[in-house]
C-alpha positions as CSV (number, residue, x, y, z in Angstrom):
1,X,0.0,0.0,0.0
2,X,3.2,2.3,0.6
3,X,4.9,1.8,-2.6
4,X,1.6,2.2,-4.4
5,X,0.9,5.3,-2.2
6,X,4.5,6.6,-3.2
7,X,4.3,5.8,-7.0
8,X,1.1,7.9,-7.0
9,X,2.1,10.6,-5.4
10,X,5.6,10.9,-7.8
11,X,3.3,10.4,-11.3
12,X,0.8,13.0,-9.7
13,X,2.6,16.1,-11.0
14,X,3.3,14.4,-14.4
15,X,-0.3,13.3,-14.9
16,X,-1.7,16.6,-13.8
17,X,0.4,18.1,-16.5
18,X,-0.8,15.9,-18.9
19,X,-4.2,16.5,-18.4
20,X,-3.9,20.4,-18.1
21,X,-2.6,20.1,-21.6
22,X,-5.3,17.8,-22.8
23,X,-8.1,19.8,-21.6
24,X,-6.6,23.0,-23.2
25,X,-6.1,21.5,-26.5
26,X,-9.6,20.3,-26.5
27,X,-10.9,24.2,-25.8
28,X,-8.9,25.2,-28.1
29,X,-9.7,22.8,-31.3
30,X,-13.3,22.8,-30.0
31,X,-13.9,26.6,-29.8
32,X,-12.0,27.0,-32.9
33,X,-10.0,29.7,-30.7
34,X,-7.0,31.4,-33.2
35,X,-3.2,30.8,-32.4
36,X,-2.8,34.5,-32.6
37,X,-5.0,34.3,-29.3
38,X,-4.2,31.6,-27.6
39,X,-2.8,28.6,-29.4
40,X,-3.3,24.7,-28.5
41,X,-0.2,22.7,-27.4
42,X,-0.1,20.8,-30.8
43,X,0.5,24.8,-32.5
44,X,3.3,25.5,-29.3
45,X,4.9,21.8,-30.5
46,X,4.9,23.1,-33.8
47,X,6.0,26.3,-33.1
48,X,9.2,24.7,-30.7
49,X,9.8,22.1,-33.3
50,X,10.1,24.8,-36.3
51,X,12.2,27.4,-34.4
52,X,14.0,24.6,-32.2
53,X,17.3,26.3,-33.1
54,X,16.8,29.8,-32.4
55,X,15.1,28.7,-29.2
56,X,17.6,26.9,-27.8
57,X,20.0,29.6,-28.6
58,X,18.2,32.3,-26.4
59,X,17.1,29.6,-23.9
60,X,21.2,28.5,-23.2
61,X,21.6,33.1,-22.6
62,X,18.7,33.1,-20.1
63,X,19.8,30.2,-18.2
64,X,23.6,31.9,-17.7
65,X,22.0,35.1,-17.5
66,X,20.3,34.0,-14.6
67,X,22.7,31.6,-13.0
68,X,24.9,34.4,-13.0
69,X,22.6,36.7,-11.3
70,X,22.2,34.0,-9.1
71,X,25.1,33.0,-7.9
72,X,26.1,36.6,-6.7
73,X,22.9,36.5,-5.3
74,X,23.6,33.8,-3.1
75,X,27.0,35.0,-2.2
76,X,25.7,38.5,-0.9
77,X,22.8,37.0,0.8
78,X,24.8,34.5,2.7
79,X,27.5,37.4,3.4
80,X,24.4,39.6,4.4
81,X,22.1,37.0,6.0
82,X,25.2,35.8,8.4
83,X,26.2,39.5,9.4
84,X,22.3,41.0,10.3
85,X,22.1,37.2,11.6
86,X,24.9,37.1,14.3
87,X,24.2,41.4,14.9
88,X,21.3,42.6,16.6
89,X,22.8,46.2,15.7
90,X,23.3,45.0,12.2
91,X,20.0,43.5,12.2
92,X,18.2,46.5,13.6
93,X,20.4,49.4,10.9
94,X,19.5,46.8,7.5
95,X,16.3,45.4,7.7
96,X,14.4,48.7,7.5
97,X,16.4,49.8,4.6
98,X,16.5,46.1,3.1
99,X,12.3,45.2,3.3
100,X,12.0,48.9,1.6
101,X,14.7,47.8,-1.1
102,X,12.6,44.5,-2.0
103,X,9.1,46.6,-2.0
104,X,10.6,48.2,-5.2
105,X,9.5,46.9,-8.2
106,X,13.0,45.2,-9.7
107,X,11.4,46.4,-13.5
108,X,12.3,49.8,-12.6
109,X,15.7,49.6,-12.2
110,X,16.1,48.0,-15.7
111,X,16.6,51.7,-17.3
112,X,18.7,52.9,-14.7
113,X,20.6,49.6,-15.6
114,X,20.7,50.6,-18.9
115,X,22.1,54.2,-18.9
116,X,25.1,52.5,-16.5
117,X,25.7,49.6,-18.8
118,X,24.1,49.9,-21.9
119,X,22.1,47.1,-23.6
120,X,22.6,43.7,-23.4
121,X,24.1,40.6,-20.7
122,X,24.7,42.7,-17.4
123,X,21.4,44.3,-16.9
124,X,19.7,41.1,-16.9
125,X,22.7,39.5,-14.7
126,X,22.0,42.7,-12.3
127,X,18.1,42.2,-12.3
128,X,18.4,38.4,-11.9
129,X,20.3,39.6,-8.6
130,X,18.5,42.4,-7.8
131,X,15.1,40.1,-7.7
132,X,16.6,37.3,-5.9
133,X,19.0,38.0,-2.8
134,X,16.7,38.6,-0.9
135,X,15.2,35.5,0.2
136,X,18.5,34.4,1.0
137,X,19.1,37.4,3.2
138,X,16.3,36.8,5.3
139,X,16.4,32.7,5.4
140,X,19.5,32.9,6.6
141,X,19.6,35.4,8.8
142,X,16.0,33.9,10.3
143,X,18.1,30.8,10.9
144,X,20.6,32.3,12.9
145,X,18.0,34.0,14.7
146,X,16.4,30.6,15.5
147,X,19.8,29.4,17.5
148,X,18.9,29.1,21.4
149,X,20.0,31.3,24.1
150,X,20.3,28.3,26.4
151,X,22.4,26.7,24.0
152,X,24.4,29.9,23.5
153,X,24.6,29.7,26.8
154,X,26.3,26.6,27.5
155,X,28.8,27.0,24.9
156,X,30.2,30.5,26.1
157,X,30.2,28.8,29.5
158,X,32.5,25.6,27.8
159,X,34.6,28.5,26.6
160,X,33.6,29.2,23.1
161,X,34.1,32.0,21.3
162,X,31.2,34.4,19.5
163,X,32.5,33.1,15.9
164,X,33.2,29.8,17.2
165,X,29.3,29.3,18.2
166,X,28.6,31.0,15.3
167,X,30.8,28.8,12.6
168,X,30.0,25.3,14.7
169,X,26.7,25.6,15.4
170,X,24.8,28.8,13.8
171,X,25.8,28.5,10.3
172,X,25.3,24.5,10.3
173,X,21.2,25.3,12.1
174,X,20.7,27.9,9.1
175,X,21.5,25.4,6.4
176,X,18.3,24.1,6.0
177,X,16.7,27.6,6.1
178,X,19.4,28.7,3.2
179,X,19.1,25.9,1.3
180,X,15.2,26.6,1.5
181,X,15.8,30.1,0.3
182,X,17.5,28.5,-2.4
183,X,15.0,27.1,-4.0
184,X,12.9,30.1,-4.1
185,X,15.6,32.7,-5.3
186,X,16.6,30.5,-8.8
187,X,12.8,30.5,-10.2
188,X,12.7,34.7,-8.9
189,X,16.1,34.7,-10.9
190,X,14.3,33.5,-14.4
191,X,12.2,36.4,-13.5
192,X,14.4,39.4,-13.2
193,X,16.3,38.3,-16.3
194,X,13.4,37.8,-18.3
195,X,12.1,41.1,-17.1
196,X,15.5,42.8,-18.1
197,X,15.6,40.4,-21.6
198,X,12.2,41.5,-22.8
199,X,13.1,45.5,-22.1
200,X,17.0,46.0,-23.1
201,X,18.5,43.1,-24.4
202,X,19.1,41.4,-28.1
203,X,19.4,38.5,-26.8
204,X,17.6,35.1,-24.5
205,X,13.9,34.2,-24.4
206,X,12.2,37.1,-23.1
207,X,13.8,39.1,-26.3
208,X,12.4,36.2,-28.6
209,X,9.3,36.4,-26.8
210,X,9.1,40.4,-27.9
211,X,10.1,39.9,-31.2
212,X,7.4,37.0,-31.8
213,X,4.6,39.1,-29.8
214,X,5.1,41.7,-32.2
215,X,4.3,39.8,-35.2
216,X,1.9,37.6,-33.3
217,X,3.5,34.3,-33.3
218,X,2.0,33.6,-30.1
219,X,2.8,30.2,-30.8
220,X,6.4,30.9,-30.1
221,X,5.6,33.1,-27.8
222,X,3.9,29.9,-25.2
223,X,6.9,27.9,-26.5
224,X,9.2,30.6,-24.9
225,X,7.0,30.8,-21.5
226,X,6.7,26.9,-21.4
227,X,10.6,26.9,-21.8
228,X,11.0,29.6,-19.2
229,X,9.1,26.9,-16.9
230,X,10.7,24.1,-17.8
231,X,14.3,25.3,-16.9
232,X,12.6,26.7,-13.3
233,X,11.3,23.6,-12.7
234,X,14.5,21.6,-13.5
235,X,16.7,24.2,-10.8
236,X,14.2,24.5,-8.5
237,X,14.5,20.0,-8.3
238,X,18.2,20.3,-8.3
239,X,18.3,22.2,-5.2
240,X,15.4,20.4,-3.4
241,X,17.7,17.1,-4.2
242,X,21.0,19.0,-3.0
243,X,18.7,19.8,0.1
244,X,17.1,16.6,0.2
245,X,21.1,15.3,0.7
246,X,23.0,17.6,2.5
247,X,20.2,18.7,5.3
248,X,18.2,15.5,5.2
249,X,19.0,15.5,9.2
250,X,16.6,18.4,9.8
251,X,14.2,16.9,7.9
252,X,11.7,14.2,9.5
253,X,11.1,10.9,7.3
254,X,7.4,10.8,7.0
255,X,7.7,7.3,6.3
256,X,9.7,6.4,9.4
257,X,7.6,4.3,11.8
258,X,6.1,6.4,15.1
């Protein structure tokens, strides 16, 4: 009954999927609805197959565009999430200044972008950033901030130091919490270089997806936003396996037996 109860819930998402796409083909050829208005999935297969090279040209520029933006992302945020983390006065001069940052719409710094560094790879590396650090500012920072006093406690009363407590046991408690953050910073990185892309670049898919809007391929068009998804959804189970190995301590087994 497990193993059938497992096998279910791992061919859920693919069946789902399936059937989303069925049930929108079927509108779609039954209402007679016109690709330049919303296409079925055979027109997007079409579509991907027809313009398979160009696609994966500007789908290979997003996906470094954004693991670039990324990967700064996630070194500033863990640089940032460990000092307002570990310093209530840290904590209490950034955060302010840092929720007011993220309130701002990350689309309207793509022109000031531009003016600094004219069209093309670093605004959308910048925006990627820009869009994503800071989840990993706060999950990391929120596990620090979850450490216990009584256990702060007992080590300063063994004799360790601030950074000792803080490089033995703080940063190892915040790894889930990171790792979490992870996961939610790579598909807000696809965003922000999309959002640059479609607005000051000649190059990746949200540039394709402009060009084809504008002569109402919307065919390509879904092929670009199904691609968009599909490299989101490959990172974001990348990082849930790299969590799934390297913090599976903090993680209860819901199969485990009481």
């Amino acid at each position: 009954m497990a193993i059938k109860t497992s096998t279910a819930i791992k061919a859920a998402p693919w069946l789902l999927t399936v059937a989303i796409f069925l049930v929108w083909e079927i509108i779609c050829s039954g209402l007679k609805i016109p690709d330049y208005l919303m296409p079925a999935p055979s027109a997007i297969w079409a579509s991907g197959l027809e313009y398979g090279g160009p696609i994966m040209m500007h789908a290979l520029q997003t996906l470094w565009t954004t693991l670039a933006g990324f990967a700064l992302a996630v070194v500033v945020g863990m640089l940032l999430g460990l000092a307002v983390g570990a310093s209530p006065l840290i904590y209490k001069a950034t955060y302010p200044l840092l929720v007011g940052f993220n309130s701002i719409p990350k689309v309207a710094f793509v022109p000031v972008l531009v003016v600094w560094f004219g069209i093309g790879t670093i605004p959308a590396i910048l925006t990627a950033f820009l869009i994503s650090f800071f989840p990993v500012v706060v999950n990391v920072a929120t596990g620090l901030a979850t450490l216990e006093p009584e256990l702060e406690d007992v080590l300063r009363s063994l004799g360790a130091r601030r950074w000792q407590i803080l490089v033995k046991v703080g940063i190892p408690r915040s790894l889930p919490f990171f790792f979490a953050s992870l996961k939610v910073a790579i598909t807000l990185a696809f965003v922000g270089s999309v959002i640059s892309e479609t607005v000051a670049s000649n190059l990746g898919i949200g540039y394709l997806m402009m060009s084809a809007s504008s002569s109402m391929n919307m065919p390509l068009v879904f092929a670009g936003l199904i691609v968009i998804g599909v490299m989101g959804v490959v990172m974001y189970e990348l990082f849930a396996l790299a969590e799934k190995r390297l913090t599976g301590w903090a993680h209860r087994n819901p199969n485990a037996p009481g």
